[in-house]
C-alpha positions in Angstrom: 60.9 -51.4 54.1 60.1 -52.1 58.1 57.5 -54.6 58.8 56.1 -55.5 62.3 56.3 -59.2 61.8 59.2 -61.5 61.7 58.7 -62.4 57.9 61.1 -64.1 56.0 63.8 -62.0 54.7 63.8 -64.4 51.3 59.9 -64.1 51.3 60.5 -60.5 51.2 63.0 -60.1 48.3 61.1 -62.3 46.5 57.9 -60.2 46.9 60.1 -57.1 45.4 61.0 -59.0 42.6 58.5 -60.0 41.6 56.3 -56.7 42.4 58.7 -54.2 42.3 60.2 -51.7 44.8 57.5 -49.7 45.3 54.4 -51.1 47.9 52.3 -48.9 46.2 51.6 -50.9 43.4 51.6 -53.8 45.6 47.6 -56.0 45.8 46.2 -53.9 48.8 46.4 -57.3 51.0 49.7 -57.8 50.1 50.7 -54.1 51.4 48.7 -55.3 54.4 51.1 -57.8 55.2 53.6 -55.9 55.7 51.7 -52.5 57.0 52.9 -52.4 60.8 49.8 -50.6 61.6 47.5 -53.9 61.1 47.8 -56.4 64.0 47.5 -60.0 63.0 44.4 -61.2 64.6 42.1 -63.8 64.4 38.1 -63.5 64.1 37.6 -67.1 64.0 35.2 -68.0 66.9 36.7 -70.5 69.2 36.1 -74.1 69.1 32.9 -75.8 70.9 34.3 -75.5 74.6 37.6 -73.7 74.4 39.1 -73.0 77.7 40.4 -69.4 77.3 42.3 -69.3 80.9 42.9 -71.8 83.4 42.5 -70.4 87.2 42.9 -73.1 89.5 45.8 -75.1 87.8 45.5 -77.6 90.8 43.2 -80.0 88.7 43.5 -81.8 85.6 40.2 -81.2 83.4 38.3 -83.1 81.3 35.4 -83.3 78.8 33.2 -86.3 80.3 29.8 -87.6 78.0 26.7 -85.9 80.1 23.9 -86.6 77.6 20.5 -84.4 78.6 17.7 -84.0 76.8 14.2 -86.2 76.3 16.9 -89.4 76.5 19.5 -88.3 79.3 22.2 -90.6 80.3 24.5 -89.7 82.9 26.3 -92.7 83.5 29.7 -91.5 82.7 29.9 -88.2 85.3 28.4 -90.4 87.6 31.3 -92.9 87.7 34.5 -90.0 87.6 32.5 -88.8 90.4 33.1 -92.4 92.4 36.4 -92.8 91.1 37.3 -89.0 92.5 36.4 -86.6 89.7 34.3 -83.7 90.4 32.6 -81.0 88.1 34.5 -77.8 87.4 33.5 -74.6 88.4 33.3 -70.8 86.9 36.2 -70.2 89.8 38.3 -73.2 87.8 38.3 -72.1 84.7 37.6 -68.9 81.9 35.8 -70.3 78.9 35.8 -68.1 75.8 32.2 -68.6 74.7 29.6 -67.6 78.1 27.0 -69.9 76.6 28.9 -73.1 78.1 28.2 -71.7 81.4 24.7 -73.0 82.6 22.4 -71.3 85.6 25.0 -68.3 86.9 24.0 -67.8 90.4 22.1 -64.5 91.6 24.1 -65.3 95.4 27.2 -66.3 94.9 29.7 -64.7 92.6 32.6 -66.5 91.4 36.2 -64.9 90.8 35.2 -63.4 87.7 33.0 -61.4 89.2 30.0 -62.8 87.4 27.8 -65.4 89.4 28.9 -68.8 90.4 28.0 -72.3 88.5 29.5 -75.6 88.6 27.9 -76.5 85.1 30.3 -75.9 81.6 28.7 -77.7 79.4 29.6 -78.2 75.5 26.7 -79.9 74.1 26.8 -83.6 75.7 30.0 -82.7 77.4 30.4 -81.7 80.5 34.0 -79.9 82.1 34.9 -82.2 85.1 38.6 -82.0 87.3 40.4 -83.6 89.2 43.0 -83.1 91.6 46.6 -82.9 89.9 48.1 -85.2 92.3 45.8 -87.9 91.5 45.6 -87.4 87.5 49.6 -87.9 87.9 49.1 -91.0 90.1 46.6 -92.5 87.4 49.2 -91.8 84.3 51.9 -92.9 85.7 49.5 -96.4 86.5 49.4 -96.1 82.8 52.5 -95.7 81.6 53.8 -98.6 84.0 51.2 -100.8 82.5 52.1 -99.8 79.0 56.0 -100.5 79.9 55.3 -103.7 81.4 53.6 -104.7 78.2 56.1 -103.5 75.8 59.0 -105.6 78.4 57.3 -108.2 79.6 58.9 -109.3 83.2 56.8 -110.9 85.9 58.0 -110.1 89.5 57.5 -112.1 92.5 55.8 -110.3 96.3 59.8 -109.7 96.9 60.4 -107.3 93.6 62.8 -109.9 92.0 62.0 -111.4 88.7 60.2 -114.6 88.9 61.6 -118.1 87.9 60.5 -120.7 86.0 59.2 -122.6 89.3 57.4 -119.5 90.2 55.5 -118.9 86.9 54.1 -122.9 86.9 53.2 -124.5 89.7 54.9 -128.0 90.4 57.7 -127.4 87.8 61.1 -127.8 90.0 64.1 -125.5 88.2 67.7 -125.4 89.2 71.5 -125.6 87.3 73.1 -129.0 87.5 76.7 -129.8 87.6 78.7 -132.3 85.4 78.5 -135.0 87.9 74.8 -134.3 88.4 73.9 -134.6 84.5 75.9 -137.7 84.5 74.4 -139.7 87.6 71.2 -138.3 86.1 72.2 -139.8 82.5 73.2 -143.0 84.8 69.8 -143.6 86.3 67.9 -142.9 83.3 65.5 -145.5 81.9 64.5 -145.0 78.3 60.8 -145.1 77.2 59.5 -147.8 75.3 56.4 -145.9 74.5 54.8 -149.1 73.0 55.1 -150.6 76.1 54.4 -147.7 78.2 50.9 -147.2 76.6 50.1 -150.6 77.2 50.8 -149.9 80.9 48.7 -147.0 81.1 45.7 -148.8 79.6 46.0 -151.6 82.4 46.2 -149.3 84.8 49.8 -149.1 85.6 52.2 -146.7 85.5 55.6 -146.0 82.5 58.5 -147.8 83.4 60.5 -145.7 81.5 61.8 -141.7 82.6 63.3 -140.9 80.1 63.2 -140.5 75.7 65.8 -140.9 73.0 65.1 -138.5 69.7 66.6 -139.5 66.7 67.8 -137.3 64.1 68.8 -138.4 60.5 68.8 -137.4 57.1 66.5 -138.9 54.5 67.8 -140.0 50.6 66.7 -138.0 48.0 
């Protein structure tokens, strides 16, 4: 039994068990699955705005809202066109249905051989490109703000991660050494924050620099 198509060698003993030897008194569509002579081919049509080839594989393309009709609204071609987008033409592109091609040209004839239009339309959609180079440039945008999200580090005009004293202004960060803490410890004058309030509401200023926390354990 030869078949033109890579079936299943279990799929195919199974079949003859279960049907017997003999493809003649196979279902017909079952003998057509196997008949060599009948190419596997879909008649589906394509769907709405199928690219069958692309020609100019210089550009990236893109399906960009272009709403005509009594209510147009063409907001959104308008602004890929600033940002460097540009609509794709009949020498860009194959499509597989010719009704997304509006207004063929009678002058100029595109690669196809058919006359030239800049306008593929599907529905409210309209085909727009733009250069490969720049799509990459805009991805990779993307993908380094999606990194910088997922691994939050700040970095400074230098390139090197930014400190403490970078990230708030007026905050002063550094390492201190044992005779550092303890002059530091020396000098310290612990809050009385009683007295301190008092001080603040007449005006003045805390005496104190620095705050003791105590930690205990209540009875049950």
């Amino acid at each position: 039994m030869s078949t033109a198509y890579n079936l299943p060698r279990k799929l195919l003993e199974q079949v003859r068990n279960d049907f017997g030897k003999n493809p003649a008194l196979w279902p017909e569509e079952l003998r057509d699955l196997i008949n060599p002579t009948i190419e596997a081919r879909s008649i589906a049509p394509p769907e709405s705005g199928k690219v069958e080839k692309f020609i100019n594989t210089d550009y990236h393309y893109y399906w960009a809202k272009d709403i005509c009709g009594q209510t147009p609204n063409h907001e959104r071609v308008a602004a890929l066109r600033w940002a460097g987008w540009d609509y794709a033409s009949t020498d860009d592109v194959q499509m597989c249905s010719e009704d997304t091609v509006i207004g063929r040209s009678k002058d100029k004839k595109s690669k196809d051989g058919k006359g030239w239009s800049d306008e593929i339309r599907s529905g409210d959609r309209r085909l727009m490109k733009i250069p490969m180079r720049r799509w990459k440039e805009s991805r990779k945008a993307q993908n380094i703000a999606a990194l910088q999200l997922a691994y939050p580090q700040p970095y400074g005009e230098n390139g090197n991660p930014m400190t403490a004293e970078n990230l708030i202004p007026g905050l002063h960060s550094g390492e201190l050494d044992a005779n550092a803490i303890e002059h530091a410890r020396s000098s310290s004058i612990v809050s009385n924050p009683g007295e301190d309030l008092a001080e603040v509401l007449k005006g003045g200023e805390p005496k104190g620099n620095a705050a003791i926390s105590k930690i205990g354990s209540r009875g049950a």
